[in-house]
N, CA, C and O of each residue as an XYZ file, in Angstrom:
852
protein
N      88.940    157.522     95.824
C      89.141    156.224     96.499
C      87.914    155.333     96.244
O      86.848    155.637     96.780
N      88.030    153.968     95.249
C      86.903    153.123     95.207
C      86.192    152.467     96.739
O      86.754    151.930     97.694
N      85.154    152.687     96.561
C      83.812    152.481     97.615
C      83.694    150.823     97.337
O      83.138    150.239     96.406
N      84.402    150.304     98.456
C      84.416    148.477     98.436
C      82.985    147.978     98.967
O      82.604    146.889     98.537
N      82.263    148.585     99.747
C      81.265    148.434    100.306
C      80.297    148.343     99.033
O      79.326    147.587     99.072
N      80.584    149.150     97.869
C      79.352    148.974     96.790
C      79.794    147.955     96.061
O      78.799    147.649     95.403
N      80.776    147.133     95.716
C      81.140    146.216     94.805
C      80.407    145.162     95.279
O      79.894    144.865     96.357
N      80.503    144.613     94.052
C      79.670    143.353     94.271
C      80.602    141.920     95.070
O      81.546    141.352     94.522
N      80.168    141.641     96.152
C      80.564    140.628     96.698
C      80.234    139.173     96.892
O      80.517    138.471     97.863
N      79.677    138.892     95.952
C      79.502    137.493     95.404
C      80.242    136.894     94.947
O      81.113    137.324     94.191
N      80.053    135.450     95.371
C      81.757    134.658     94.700
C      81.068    133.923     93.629
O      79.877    133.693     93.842
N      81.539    133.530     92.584
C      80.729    132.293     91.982
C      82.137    131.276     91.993
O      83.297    131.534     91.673
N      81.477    129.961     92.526
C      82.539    128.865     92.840
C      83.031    127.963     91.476
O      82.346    127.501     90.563
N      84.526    127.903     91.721
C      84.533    127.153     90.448
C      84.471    125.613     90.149
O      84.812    124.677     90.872
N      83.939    125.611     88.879
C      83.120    124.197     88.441
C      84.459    123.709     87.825
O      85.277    124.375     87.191
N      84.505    121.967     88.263
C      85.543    121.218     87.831
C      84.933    120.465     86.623
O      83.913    119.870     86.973
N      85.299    120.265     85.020
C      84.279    120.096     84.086
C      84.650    118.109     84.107
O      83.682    117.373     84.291
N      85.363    117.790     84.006
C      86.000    116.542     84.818
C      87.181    116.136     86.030
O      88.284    116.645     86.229
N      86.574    115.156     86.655
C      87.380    115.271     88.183
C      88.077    113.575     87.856
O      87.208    112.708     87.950
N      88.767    113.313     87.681
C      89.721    111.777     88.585
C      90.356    112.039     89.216
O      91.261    112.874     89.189
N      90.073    111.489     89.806
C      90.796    111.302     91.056
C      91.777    109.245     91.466
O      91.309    108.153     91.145
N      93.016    109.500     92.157
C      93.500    107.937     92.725
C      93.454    108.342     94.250
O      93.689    109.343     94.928
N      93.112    107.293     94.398
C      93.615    107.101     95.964
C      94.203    106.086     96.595
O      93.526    105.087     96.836
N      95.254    106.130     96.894
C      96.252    105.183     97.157
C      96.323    104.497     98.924
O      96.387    105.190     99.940
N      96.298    103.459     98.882
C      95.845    102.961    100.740
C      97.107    101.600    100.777
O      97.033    100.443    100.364
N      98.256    102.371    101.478
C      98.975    101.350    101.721
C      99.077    100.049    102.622
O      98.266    100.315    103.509
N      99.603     98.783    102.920
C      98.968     97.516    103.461
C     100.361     96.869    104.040
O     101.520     96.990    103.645
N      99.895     96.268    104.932
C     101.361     95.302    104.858
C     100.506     93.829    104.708
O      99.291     93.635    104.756
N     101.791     92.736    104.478
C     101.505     91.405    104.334
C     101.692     90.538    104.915
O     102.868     90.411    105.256
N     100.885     89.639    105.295
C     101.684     88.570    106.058
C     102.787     88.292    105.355
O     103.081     88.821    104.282
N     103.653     87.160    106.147
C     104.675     86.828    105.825
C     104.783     85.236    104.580
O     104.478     84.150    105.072
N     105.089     85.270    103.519
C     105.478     84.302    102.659
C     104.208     84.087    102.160
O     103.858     82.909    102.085
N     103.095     85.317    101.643
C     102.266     84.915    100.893
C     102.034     85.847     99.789
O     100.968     86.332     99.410
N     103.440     86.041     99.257
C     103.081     87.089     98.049
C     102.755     86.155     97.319
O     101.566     86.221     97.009
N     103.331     85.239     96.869
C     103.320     84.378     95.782
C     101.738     83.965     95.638
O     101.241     83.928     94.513
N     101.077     83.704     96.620
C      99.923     83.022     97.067
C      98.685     84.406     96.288
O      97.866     84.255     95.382
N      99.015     85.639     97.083
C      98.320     86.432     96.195
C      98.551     86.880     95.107
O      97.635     86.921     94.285
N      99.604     87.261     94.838
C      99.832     87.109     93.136
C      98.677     85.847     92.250
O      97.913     86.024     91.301
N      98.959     84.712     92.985
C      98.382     83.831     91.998
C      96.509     84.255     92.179
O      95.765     84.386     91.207
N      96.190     84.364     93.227
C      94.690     84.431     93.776
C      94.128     85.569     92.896
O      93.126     85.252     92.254
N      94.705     87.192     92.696
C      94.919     88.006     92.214
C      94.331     87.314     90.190
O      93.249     87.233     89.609
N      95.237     87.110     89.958
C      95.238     86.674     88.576
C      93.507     86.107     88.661
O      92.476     86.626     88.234
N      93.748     84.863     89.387
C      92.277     84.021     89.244
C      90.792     85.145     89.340
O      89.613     84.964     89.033
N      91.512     86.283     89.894
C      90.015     86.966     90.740
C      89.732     88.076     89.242
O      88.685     88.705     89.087
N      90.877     88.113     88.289
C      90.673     89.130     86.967
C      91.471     89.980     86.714
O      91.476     90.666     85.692
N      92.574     90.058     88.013
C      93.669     90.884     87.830
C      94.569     90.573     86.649
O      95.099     89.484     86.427
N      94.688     91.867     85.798
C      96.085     91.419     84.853
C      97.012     91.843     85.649
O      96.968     92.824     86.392
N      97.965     91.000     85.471
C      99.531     91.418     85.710
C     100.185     92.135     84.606
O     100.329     91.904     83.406
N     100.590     93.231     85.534
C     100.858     94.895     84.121
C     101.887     95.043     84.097
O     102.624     95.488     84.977
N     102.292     94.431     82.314
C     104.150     95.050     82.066
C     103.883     95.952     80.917
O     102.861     96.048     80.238
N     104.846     96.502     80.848
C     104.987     97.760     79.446
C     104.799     96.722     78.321
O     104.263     97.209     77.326
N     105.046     95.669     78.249
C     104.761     95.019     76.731
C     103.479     94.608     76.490
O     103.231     94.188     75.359
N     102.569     94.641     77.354
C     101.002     94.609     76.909
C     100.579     96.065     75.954
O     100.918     97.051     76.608
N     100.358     96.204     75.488
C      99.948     97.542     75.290
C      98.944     97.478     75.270
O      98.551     98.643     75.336
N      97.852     96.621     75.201
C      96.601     96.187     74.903
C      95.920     97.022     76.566
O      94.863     97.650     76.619
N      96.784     96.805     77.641
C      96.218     97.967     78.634
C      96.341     99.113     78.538
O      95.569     99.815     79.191
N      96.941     99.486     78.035
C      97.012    101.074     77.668
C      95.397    102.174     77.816
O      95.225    103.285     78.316
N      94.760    101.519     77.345
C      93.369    102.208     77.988
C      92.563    101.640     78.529
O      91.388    101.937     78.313
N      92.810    100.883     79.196
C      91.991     99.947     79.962
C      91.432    100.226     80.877
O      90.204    100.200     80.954
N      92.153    100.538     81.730
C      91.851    101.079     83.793
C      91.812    102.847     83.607
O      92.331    103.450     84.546
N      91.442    103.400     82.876
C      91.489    105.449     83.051
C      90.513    105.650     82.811
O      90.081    106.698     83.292
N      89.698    104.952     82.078
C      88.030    105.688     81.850
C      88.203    106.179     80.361
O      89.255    106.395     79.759
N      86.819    106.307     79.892
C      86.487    106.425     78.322
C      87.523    106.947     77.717
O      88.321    107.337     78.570
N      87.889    107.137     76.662
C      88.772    107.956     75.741
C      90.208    108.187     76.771
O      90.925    109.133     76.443
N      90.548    107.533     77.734
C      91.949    108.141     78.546
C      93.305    106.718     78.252
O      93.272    105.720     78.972
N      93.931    106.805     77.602
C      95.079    106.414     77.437
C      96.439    106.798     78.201
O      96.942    107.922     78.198
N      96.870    105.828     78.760
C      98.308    106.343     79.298
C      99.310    105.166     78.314
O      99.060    103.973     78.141
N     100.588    106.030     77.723
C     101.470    104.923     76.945
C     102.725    104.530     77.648
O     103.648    105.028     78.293
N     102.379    103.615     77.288
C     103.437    102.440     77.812
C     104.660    102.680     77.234
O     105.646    102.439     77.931
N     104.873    103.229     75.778
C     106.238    103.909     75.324
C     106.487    104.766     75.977
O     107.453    104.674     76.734
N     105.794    105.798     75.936
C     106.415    106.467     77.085
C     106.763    106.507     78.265
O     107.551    107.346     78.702
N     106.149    105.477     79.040
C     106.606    105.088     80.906
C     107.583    104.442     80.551
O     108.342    104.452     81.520
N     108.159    103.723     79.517
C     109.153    103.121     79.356
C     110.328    103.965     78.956
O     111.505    103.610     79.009
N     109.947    104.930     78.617
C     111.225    106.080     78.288
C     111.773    106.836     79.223
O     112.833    107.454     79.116
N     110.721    106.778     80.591
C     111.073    107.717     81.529
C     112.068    107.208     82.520
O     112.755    107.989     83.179
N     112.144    106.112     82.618
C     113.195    105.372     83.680
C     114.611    104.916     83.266
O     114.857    105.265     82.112
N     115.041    104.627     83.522
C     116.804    104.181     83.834
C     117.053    103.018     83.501
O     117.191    102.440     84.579
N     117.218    102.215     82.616
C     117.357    100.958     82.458
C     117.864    100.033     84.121
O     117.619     98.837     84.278
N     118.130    100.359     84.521
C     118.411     99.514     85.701
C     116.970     99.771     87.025
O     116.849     99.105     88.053
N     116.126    100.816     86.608
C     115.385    100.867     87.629
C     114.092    100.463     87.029
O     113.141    100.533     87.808
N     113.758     99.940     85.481
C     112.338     99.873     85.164
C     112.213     98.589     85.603
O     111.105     98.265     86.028
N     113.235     97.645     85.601
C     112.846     95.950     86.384
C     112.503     96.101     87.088
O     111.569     95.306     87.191
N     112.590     97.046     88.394
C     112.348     97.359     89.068
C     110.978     97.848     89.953
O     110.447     97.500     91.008
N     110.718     98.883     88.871
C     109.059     99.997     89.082
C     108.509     98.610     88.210
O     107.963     97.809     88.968
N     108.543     98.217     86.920
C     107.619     97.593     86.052
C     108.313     95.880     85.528
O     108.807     95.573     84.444
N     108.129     95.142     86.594
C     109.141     93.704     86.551
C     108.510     93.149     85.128
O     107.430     93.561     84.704
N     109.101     92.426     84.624
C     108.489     91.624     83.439
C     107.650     89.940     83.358
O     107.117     89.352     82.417
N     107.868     89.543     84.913
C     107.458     88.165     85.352
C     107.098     88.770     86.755
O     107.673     89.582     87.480
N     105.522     87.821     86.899
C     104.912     88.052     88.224
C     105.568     87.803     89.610
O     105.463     88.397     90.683
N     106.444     86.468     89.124
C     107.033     86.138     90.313
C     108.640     86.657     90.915
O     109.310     85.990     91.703
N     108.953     87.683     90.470
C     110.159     88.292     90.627
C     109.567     89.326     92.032
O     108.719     90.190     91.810
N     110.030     89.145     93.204
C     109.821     89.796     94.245
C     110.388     90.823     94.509
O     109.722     91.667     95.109
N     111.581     91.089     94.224
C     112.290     92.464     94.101
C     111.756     93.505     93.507
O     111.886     94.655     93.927
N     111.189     93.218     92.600
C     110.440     94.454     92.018
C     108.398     94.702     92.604
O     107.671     93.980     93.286
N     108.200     95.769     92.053
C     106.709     96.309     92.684
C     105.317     95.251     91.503
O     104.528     95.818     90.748
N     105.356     94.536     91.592
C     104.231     93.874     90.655
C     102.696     93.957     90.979
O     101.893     93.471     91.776
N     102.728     94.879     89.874
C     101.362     95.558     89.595
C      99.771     94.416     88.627
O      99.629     93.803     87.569
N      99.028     94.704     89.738
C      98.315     93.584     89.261
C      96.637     94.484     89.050
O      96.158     94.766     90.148
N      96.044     94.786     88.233
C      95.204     95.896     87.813
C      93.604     95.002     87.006
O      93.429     94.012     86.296
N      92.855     95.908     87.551
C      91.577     95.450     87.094
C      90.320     96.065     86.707
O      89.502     96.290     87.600
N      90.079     96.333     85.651
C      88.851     97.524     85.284
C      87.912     97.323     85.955
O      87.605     96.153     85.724
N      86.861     97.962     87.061
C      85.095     97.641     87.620
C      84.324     98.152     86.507
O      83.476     97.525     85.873
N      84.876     99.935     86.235
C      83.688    100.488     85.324
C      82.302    100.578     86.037
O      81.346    101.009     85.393
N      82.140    100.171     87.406
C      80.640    100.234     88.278
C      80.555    101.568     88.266
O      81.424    102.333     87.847
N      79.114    101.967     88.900
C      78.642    103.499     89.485
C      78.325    102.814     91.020
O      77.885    101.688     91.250
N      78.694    103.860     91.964
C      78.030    103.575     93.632
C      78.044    105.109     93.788
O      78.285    105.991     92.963
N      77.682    105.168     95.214
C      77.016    106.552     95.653
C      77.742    106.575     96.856
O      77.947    105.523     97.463
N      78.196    107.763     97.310
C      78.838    108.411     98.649
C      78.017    109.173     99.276
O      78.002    110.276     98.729
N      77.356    109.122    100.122
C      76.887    110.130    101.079
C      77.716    110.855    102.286
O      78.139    110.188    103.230
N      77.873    111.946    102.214
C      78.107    112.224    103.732
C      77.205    113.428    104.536
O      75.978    113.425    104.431
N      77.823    114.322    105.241
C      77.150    115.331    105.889
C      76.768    116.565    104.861
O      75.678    117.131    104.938
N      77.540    116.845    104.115
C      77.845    118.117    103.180
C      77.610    117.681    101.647
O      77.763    118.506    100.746
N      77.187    116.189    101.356
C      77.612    115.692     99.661
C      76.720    114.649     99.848
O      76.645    114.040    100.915
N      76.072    114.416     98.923
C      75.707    113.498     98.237
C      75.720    113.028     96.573
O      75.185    113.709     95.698
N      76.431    111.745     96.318
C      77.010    112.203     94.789
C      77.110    110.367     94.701
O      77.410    109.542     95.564
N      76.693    110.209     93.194
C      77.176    108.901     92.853
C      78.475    109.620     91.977
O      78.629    110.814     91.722
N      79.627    108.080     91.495
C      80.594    107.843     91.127
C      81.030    107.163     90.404
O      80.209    106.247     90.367
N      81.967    106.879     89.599
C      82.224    105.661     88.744
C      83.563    105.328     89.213
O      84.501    106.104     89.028
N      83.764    103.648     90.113
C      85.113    103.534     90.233
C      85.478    103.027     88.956
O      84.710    102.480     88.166
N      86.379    103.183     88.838
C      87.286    102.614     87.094
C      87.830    101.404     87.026
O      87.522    100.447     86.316
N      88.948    101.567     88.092
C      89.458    100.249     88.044
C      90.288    100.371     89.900
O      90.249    101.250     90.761
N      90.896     99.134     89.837
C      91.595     98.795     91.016
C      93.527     98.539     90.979
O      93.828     97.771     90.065
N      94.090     98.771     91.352
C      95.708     98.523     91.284
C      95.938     97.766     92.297
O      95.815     98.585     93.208
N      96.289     96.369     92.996
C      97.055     95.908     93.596
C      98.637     95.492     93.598
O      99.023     94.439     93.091
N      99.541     96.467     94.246
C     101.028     96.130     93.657
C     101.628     95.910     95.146
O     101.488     96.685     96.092
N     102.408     94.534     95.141
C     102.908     93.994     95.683
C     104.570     93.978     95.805
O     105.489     93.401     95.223
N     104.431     94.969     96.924
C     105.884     95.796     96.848
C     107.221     94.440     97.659
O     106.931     93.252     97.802
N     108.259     94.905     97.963
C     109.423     94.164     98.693
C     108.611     94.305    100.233
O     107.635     94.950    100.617
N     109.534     93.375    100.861
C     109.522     93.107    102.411
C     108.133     93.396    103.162
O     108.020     94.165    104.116
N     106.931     92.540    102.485
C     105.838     92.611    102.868
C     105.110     93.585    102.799
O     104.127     93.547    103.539
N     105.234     94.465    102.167
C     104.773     95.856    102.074
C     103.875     95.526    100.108
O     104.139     94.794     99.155
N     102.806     96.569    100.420
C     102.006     96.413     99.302
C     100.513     97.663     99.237
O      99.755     97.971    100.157
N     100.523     98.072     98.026
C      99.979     99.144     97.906
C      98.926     99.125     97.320
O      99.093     98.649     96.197
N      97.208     99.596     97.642
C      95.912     99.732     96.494
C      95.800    100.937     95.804
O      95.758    102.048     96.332
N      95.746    100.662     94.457
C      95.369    102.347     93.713
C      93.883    102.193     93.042
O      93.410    101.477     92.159
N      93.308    103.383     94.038
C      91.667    102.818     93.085
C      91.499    104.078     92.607
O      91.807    105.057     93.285
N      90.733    104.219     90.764
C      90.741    105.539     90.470
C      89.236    105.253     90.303
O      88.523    104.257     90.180
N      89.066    106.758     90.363
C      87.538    107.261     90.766
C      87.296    108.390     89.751
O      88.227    109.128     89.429
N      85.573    108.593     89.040
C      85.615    109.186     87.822
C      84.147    109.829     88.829
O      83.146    109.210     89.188
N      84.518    111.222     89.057
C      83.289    112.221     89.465
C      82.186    112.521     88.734
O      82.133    111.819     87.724
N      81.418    113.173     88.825
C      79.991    113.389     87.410
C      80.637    115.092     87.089
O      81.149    115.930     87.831
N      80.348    115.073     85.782
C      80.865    116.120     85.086
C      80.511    117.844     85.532
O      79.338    118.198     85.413
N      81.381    118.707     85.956
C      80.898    120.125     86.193
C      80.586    120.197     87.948
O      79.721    120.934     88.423
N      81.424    119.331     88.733
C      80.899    119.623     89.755
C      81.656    120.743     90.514
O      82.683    121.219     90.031
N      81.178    121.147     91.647
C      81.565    122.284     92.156
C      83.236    121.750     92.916
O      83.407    120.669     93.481
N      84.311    122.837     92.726
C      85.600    122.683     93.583
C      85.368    121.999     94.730
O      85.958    120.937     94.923
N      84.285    122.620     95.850
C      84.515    122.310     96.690
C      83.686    121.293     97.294
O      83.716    120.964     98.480
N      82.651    120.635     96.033
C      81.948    119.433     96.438
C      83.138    117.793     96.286
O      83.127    116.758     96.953
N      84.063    118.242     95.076
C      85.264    117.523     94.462
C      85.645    117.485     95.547
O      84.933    116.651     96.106
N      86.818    118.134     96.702
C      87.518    118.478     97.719
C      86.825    117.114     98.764
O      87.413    116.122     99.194
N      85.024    117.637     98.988
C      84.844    116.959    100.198
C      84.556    115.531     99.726
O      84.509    114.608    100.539
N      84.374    115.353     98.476
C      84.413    113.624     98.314
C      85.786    113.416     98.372
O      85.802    112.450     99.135
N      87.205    113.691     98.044
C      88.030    113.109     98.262
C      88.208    113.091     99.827
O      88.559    112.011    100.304
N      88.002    114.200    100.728
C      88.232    113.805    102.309
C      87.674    112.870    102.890
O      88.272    112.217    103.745
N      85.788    112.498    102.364
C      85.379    111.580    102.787
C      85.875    109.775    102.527
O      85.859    108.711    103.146
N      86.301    110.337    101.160
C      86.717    108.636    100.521
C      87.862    107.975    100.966
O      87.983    106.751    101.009
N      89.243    109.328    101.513
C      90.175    108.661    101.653
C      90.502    108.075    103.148
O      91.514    107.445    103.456
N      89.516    108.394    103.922
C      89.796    108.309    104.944
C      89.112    106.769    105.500
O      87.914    106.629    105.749
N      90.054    105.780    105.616
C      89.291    104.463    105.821
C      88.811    103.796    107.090
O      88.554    102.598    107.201
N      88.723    104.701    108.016
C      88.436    104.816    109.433
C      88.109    105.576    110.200
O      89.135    105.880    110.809
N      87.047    106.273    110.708
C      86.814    107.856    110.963
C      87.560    107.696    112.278
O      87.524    106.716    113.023
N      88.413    109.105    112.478
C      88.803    109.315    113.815
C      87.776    110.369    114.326
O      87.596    110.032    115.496
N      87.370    110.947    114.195
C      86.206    112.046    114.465
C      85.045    112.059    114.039
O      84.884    111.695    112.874
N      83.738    112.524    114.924
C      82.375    112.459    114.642
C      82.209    112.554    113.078
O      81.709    111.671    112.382
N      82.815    114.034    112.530
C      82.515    114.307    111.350
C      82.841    113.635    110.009
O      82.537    114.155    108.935
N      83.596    112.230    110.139
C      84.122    111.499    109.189
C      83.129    110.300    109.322
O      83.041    109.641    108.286
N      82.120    109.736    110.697
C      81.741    109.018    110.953
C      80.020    109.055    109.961
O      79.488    108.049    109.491
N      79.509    110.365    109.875
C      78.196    110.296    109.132
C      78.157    109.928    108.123
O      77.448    110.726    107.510
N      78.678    108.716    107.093
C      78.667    108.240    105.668
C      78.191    106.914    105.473
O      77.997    106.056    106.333
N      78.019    106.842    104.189
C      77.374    105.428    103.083
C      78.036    105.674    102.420
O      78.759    106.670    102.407
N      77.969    104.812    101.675
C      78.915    104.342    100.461
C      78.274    103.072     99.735
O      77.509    102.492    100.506
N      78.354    102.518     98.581
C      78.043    101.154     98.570
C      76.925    101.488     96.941
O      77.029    102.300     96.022
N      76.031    100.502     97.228
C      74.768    100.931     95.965
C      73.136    100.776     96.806
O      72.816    100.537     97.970
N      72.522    100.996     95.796
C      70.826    100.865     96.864
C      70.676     99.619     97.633
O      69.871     99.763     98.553
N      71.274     98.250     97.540
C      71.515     96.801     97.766
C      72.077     97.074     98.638
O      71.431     96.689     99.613
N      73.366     97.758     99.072
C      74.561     97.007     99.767
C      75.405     98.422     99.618
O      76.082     98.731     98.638
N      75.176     99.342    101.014
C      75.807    100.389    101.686
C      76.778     99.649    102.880
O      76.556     98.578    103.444
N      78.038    100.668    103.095
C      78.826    100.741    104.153
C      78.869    101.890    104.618
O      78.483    102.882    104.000
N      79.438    101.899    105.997
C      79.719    103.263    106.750
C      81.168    103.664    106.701
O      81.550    104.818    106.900
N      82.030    102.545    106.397
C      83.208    102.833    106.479
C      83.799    102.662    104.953
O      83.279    101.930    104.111
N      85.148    103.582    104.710
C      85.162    102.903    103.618
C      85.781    101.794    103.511
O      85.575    101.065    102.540
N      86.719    101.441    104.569
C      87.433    100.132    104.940
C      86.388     98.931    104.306
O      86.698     98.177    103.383
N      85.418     98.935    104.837
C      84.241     97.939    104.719
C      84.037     97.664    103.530
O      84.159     96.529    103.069
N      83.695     98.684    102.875
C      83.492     99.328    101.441
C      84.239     98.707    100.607
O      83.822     98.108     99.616
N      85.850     98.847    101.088
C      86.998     97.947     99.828
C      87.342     96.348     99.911
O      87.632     95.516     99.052
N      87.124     96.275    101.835
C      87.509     95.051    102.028
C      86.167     93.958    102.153
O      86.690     92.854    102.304
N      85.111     93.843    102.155
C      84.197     93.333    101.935
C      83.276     93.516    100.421
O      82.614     92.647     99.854
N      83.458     94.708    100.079
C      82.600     94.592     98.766
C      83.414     94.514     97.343
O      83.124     93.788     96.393
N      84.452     95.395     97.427
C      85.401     95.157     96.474
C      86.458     94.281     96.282
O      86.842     94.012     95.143
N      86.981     93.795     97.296
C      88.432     92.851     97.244
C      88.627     92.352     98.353
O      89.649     92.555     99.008
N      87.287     91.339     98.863
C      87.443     90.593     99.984
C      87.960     89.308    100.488
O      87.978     88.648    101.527
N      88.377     89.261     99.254
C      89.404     88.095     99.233
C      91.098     88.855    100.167
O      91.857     88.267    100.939
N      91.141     89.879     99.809
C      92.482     90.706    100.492
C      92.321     90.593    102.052
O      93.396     90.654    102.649
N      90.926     90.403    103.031
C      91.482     90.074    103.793
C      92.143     88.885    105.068
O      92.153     88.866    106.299
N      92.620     88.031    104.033
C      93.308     86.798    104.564
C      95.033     86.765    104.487
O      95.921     86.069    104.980
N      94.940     88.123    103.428
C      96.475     88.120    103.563
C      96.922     89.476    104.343
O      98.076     89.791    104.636
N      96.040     90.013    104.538
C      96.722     91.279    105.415
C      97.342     90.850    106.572
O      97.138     89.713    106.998
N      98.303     91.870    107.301
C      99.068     91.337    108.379
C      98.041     92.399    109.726
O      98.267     93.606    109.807
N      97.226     91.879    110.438
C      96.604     92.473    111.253
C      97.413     93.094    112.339
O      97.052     94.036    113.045
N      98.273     92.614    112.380
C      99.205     92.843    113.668
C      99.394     94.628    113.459
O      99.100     95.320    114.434
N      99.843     95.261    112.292
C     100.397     96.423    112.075
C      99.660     97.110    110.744
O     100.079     98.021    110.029
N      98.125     96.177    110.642
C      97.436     96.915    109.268
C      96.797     97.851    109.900
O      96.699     98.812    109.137
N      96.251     98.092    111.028
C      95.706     99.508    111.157
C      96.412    100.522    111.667
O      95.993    101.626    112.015
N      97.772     99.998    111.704
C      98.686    101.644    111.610
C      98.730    102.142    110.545
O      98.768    103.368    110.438
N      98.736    101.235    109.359
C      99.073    101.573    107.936
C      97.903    101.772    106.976
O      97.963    101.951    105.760
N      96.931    101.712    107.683
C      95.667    101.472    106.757
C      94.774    102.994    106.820
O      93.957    103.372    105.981
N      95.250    103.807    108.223
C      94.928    105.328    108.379
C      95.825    105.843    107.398
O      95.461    106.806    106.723
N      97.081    105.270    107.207
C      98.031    106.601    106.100
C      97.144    106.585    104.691
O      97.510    105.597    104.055
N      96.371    107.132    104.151
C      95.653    107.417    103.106
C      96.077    107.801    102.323
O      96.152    108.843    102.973
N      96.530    108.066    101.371
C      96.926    109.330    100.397
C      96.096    109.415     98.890
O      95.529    108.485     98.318
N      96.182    110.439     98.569
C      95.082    111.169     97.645
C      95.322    112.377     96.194
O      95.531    113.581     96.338
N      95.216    111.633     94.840
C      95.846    112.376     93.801
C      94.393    113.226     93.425
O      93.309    112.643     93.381
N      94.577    114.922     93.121
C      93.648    114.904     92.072
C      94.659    115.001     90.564
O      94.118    115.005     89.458
């Protein structure tokens, strides 16, 4: 019978050799100002993203990362790509995706991590019936540990701490830190967004977080 007590019980943790990560923070809108941000959007650097640009194709993923546009175009239903990917900004029925490379580095602190980052780019898509969605992708530093990856996405996605332990963070650069990340997107990154939010019902919707690795 093997003797478990003599084995070696050391873990070695595993190293992620690149991490992206999206994180998606849904919004609602006031009423009768899509049009208004759509246009504001454009002025601020946003392209408006259809499958016939291809020229975005590597734009918003980070160095060497391509996603093709032939192919997102192959995957849908002719009746549903007007739809996911409209061909004119001002068609409201469909989700119009309005996207913008940063390419910056900032730094996250929390209780357990300290780590700078590279955000990539930003997604604003402006869904039906006032409803509208942010996708920001995030590029980790190379080889980091599983479970240092893990606690930057808990800290990042969460845009409002409900508990002490979400409350100890920075964010921001050596200039210009936040504690929240709310602060973080809506004052340093896209503060123009908040004149069109609908306050009435944005901080029910602004806790639902969600988080790709």
């Amino acid at each position: 019978m093997p003797n478990f007590n003599e084995q070696d019980q050391s873990i070695k943790e595993f190293e992620v050799e690149k991490a992206y990560l999206q994180f998606i923070f849904p919004f609602t809108l006031k009423e009768e100002c899509s049009d208004s941000l759509s246009q504001l959007l454009q002025q601020q650097g946003y392209d408006f993203f259809t499958l016939d640009n291809s020229h975005l194709q590597d734009k918003y993923y980070g160095d060497h990362h391509t996603v093709s546009h032939y192919r997102m175009e192959r995957i849908f239903l002719p009746n549903i790509e007007p739809i996911i990917f409209p061909s004119d900004s001002t068609k409201k029925e469909g989700f119009r995706r309005f996207s913008k490379a940063f390419n910056q580095e900032f730094f996250l602190k929390g209780k357990y991590l300290q780590t700078i980052f590279q955000l990539l780019s930003i997604d604003i898509i402006i869904c039906p019936f006032q409803i509208g969605m942010m996708n920001i992708r995030v590029e980790l530093p190379d080889n980091m540990s599983y479970s240092e990856v893990i606690e930057f996405t808990d800290l990042f996605r969460v845009m409002e701490p409900l508990i002490e332990e979400d409350s100890d963070i920075q964010i921001g650069t050596k200039n210009q830190s936040y504690k929240m990340i709310k602060s973080f997107i809506f004052e340093s990154l896209c503060p123009f967004m908040k004149n069109f939010l609908d306050e009435k019902i944005r901080t029910l919707l602004i806790l639902e977080a969600y988080h790709s690795i």
